[in-house]
C-alpha positions in Angstrom: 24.1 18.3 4.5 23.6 15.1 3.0 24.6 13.8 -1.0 22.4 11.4 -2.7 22.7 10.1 -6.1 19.5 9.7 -8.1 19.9 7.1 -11.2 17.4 7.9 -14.0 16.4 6.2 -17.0 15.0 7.5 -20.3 12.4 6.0 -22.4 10.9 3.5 -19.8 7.1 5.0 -19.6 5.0 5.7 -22.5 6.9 9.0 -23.1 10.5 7.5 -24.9 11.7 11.0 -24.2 11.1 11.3 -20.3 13.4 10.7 -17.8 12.4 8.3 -15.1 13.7 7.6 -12.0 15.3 4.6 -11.0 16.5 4.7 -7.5 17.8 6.7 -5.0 21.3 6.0 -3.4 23.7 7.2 -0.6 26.6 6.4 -2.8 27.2 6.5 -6.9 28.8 3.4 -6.7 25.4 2.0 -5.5 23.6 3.6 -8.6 26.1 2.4 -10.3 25.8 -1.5 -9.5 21.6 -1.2 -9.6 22.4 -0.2 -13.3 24.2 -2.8 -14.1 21.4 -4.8 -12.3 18.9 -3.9 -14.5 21.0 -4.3 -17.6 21.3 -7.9 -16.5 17.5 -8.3 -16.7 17.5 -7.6 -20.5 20.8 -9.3 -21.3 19.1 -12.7 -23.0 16.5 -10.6 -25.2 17.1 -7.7 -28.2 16.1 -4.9 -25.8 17.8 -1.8 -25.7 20.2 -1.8 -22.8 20.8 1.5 -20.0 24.0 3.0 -20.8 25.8 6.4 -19.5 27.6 8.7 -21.8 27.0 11.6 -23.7 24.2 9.9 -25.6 23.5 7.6 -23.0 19.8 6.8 -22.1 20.9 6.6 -18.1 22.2 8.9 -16.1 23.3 9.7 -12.6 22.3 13.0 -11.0 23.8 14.3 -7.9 21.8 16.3 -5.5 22.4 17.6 -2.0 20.0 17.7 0.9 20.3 20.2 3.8 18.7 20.1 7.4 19.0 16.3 6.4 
């Protein structure tokens, strides 16, 4: 068995609603630092930036893989 840690993002496709994946890690604390990645990309501009919590437009979902 095998745990990965998909980060997904809402809002960045043409439905604002929709989650969308962001990248696929071995670790959370890898999902973790390519968030704070791609905040950095919006930090000079009024954009709204990723954030996790309970109202939070990012999120981290942990799934588990078997015969992996």
């Amino acid at each position: 068995m095998q745990t990965i840690f998909i980060l997904q993002l809402q809002g960045t496709g043409s439905n604002e609603y929709a989650w969308e994946n962001a990248g696929v890690f071995t670790n959370e604390q890898a999902a973790l630092n390519k968030l704070t990645e791609i905040n950095a990309e919006y930090e000079d501009t009024d954009m709204t930036v990723f954030n996790i919590n309970n109202d939070g437009n990012a999120r981290i979902e942990e799934r588990f893989l078997f015969n992996a």
